[in-house]
C-alpha positions in Angstrom: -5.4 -29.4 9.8 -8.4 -31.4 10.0 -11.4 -30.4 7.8 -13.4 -29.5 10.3 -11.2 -27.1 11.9 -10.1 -25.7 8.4 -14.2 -24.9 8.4 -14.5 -23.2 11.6 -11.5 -21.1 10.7 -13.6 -20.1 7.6 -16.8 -19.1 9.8 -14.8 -17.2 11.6 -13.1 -15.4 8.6 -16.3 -15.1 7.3 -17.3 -13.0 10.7 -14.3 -11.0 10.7 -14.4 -10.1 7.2 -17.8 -8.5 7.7 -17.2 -7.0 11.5 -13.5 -5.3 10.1 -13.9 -5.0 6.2 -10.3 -4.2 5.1 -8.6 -1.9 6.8 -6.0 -0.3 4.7 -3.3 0.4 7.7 -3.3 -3.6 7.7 -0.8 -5.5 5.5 -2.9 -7.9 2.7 -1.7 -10.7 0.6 -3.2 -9.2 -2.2 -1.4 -5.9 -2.3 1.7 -8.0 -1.9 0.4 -10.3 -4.9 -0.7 -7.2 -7.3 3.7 -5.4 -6.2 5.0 -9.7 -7.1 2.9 -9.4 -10.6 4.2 -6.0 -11.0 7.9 -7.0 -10.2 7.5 -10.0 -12.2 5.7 -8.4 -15.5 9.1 -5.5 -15.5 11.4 -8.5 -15.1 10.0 -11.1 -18.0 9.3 -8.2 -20.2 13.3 -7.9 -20.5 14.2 -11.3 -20.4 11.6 -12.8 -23.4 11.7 -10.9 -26.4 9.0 -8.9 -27.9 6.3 -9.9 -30.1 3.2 -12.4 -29.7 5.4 -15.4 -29.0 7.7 -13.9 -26.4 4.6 -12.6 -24.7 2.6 -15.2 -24.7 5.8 -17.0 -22.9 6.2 -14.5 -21.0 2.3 -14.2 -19.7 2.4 -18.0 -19.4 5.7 -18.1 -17.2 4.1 -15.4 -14.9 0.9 -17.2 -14.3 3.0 -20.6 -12.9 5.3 -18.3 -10.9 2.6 -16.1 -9.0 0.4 -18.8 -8.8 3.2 -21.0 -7.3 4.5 -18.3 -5.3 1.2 -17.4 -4.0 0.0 -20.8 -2.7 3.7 -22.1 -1.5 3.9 -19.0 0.5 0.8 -19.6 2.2 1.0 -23.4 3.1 4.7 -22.4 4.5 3.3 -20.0 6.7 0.2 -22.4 7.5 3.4 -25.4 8.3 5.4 -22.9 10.0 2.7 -22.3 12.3 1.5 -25.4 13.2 5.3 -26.5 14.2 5.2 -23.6 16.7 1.7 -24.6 17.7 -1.9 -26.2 16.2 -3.6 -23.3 17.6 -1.2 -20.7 16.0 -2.0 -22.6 12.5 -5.6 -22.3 13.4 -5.3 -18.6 14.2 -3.3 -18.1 11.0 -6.1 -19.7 8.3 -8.5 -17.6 10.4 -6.9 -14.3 9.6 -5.9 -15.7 5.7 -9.6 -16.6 5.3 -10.7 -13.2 7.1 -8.4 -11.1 4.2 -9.4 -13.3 0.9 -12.9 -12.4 1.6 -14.2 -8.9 0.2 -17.8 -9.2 1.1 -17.5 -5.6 3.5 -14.9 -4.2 1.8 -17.4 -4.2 -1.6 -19.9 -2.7 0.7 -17.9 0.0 2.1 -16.7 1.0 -1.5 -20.1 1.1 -2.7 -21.8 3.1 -0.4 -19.5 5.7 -0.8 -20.9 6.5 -4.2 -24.0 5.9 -2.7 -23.4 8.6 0.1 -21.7 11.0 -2.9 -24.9 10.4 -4.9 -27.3 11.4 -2.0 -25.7 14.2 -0.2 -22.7 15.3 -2.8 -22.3 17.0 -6.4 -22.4 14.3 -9.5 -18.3 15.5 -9.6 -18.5 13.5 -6.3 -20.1 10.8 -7.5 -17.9 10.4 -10.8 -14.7 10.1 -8.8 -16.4 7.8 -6.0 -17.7 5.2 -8.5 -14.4 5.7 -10.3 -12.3 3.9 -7.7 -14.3 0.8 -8.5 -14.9 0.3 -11.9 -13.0 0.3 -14.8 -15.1 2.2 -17.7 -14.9 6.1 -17.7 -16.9 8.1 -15.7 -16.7 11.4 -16.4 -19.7 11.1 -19.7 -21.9 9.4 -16.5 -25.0 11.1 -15.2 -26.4 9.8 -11.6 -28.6 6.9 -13.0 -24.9 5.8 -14.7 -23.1 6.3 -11.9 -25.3 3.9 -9.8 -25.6 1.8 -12.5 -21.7 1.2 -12.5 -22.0 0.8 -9.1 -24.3 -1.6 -8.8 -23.0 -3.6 -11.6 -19.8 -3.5 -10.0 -21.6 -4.7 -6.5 -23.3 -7.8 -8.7 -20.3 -9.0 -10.2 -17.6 -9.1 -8.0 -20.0 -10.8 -5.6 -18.7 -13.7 -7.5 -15.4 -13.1 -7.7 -15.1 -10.9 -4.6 -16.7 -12.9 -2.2 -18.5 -16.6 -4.0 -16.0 -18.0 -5.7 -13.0 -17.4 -2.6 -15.4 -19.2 -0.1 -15.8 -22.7 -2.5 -12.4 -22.3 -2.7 -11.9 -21.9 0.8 -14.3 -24.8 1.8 -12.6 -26.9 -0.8 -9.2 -26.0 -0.2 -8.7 -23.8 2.6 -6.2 -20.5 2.8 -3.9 -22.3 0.3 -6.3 -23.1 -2.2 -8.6 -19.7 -1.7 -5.0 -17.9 -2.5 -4.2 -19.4 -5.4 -7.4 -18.6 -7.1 -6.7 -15.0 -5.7 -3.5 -14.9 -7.6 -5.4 -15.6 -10.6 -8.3 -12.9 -9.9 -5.7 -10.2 -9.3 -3.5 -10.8 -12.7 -6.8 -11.0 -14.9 -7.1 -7.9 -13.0 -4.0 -6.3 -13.7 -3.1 -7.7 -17.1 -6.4 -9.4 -18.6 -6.9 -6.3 -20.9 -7.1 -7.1 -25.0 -5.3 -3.7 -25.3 -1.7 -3.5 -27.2 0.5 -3.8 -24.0 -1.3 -6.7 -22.4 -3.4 -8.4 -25.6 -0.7 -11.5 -25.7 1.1 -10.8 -22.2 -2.1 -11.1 -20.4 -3.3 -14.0 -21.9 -2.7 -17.0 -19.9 -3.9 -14.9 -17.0 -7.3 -13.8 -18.9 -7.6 -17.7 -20.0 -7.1 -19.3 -16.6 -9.3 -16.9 -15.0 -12.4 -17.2 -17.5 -11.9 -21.5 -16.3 -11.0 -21.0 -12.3 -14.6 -19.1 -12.2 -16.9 -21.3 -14.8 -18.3 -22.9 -12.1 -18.0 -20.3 -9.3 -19.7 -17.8 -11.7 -22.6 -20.1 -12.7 -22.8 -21.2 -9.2 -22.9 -17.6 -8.0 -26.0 -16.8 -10.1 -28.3 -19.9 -8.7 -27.3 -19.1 -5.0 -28.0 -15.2 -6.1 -31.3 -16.1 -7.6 -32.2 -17.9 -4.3 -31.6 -15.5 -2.0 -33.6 -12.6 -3.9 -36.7 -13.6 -2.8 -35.7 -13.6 1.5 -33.8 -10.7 0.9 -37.1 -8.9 -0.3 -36.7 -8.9 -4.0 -38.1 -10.2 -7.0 -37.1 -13.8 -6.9 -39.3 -15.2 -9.6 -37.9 -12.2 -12.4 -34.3 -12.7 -10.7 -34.7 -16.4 -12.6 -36.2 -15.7 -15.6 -33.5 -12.9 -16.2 -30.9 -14.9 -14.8 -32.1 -18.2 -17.5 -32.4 -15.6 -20.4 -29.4 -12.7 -20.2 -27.0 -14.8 -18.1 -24.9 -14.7 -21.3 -24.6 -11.3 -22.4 -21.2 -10.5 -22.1 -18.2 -11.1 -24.2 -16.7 -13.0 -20.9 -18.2 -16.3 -20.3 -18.4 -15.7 -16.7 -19.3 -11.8 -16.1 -23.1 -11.6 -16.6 -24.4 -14.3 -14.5 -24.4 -12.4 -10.9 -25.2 -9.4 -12.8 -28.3 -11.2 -14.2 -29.9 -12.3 -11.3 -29.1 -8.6 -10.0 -30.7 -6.9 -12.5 -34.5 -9.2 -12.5 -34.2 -9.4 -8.9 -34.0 -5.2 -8.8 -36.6 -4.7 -11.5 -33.8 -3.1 -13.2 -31.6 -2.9 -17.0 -27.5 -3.3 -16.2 -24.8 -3.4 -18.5 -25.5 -1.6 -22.6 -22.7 0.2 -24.0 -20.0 2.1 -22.0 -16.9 4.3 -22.8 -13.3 2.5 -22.2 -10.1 4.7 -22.2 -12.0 7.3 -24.8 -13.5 4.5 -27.2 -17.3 3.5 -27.3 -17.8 -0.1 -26.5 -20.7 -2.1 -27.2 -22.1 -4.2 -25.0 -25.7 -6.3 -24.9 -28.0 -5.2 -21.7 -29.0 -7.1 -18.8 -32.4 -7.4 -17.7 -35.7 -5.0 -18.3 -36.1 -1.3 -17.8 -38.9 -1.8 -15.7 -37.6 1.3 -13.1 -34.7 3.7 -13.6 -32.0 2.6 -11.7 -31.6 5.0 -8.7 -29.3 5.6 -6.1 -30.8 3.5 -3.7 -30.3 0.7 -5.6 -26.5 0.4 -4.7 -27.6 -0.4 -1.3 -30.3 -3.0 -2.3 -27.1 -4.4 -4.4 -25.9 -4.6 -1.5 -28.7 -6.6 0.3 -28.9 -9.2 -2.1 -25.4 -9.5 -2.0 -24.9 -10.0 1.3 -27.6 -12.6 1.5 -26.1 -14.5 -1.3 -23.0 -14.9 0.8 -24.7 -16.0 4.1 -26.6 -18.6 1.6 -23.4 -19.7 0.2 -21.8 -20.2 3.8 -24.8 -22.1 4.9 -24.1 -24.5 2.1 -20.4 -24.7 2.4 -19.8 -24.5 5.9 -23.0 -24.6 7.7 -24.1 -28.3 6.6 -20.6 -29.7 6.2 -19.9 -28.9 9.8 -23.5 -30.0 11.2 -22.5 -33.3 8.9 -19.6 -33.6 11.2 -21.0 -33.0 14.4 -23.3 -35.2 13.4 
């Protein structure tokens, strides 16, 4: 499939994604990625030994398989299709760059701790944000909860939604999926806990390098697009340039910094994880509480961060070529 094509297929991904969100009737390659790292993690935990060295093995083993897996899947399907038809192959990076995107779906998650923080009890609220983050929520009061929630908003606009469209543009669906198999086993077993400290590993690794530039690329676009969203562009970069780097991950705080000065607002500080007090650095100035309404603005800036990102990716590559 020609480049340009492989673009157009991605603007209309891009369109779908935020017209249909993800339904959850529909089947999507990343439920079927999270049951193949589940299947796989059961099935190399009996067949390499236990202790650091047959873990790390193990992680490493399951990063090549899903990753291989993942993308070979994909550009079968992609081959498949165009032997039936071109258009069929066409129609079939559409939909796979339609489901790798999670711009409404992040919205739609979001809002329902908005809507739980507005019109429902804080019990409401808890259980709402709880869905989407992974700290405990039941010591959260409401600024907490739409703190958590508009942290969560900030940073998976990088990984949720930046990061698969360069991969997309780059690479198309089999490209954007292979970075997705990484995103969903830091996900899943990236945790410095006992089971998954040397297991998840490899995963944790090759995530923190697959998004170094993403991540960092994320925050500039994010920091660009405060200011025509309606926010405060010029704190958005000097919190960006000065916080960007508080956060034990390399690439975690840099959306989240450019959040947080564009919102007038403090993210991140210390949170509880399963029971234990973890401390953690905070992100930009208590210049306001953070309120409810501040999920939605999340949102905003979001959102205009990924239209910014698709005028650069696809927009001008594909002017470029009519051109």
């Amino acid at each position: 499939m020609s480049l340009t094509l492989r673009l157009y297929a991605l603007l209309l991904g891009f369109c779908l994604d935020l017209l249909l969100g993800d339904p959850h009737w529909m089947p999507h390659p990343v439920r079927a990625i999270g049951a193949l790292i589940a299947g796989l993690e059961k099935l190399l935990r009996t067949v390499f030994p236990r202790g650091e060295r047959g873990e790390l093995a193990a992680g490493g083993v399951l990063v090549v398989l899903v990753g291989g897996i993942s993308t070979g899947v994909t550009v079968l399907i992609l081959w498949l299709c165009g032997r039936i038809h071109p258009w069929l192959a066409f129609a079939a990076q559409t939909v796979l760059c339609y489901q790798l995107l999670a711009a409404r779906s992040l919205r739609d998650e979001s809002v329902k701790v908005y809507r739980a923080l507005r019109d429902g009890t804080l019990e409401e609220a808890r259980r709402a944000v709880s869905m989407i983050v992974g700290r405990d929520t039941d010591r959260l009061d409401r600024t907490g909860v739409a703190k958590a929630a508009v942290e969560t908003v900030a940073e998976n606009a990088s990984d949720g939604v930046i990061a698969p469209l360069l991969c997309l543009a780059l690479g198309g669906a089999p490209l954007g999926m292979l970075y997705k198999s990484v995103n969903t086993m830091d996900s899943m077993v990236g945790y410095k806990n006992d089971r998954y400290l040397y297991f998840g590993r490899a995963a944790a690794k090759l995530d923190d390098v697959v998004n170094w530039i993403p991540a960092r690329l994320a925050g500039v676009l994010m920091c660009l697009a405060a200011r025509p969203a309606g926010f405060d562009g010029k704190n958005a970069w000097r919190i960006f340039k000065r916080d960007r780097k508080n956060h034990k991950s390399p690439n975690s705080a840099h959306t989240e910094a450019a959040c947080a000065g564009a919102l007038d607002v403090e993210l991140a500080g210390s949170n509880y994880y399963f029971g234990t007090l973890v401390e953690k650095p905070s992100i930009g100035d208590a210049m306001r509480p953070v309120e409810a309404a501040d999920i939605l603005r999340a949102n905003r800036l979001m959102y205009a961060t990924a239209f910014l990102a698709m005028v650069l990716f696809c927009g001008i590559p594909l002017l470029l070529s009519l051109a």
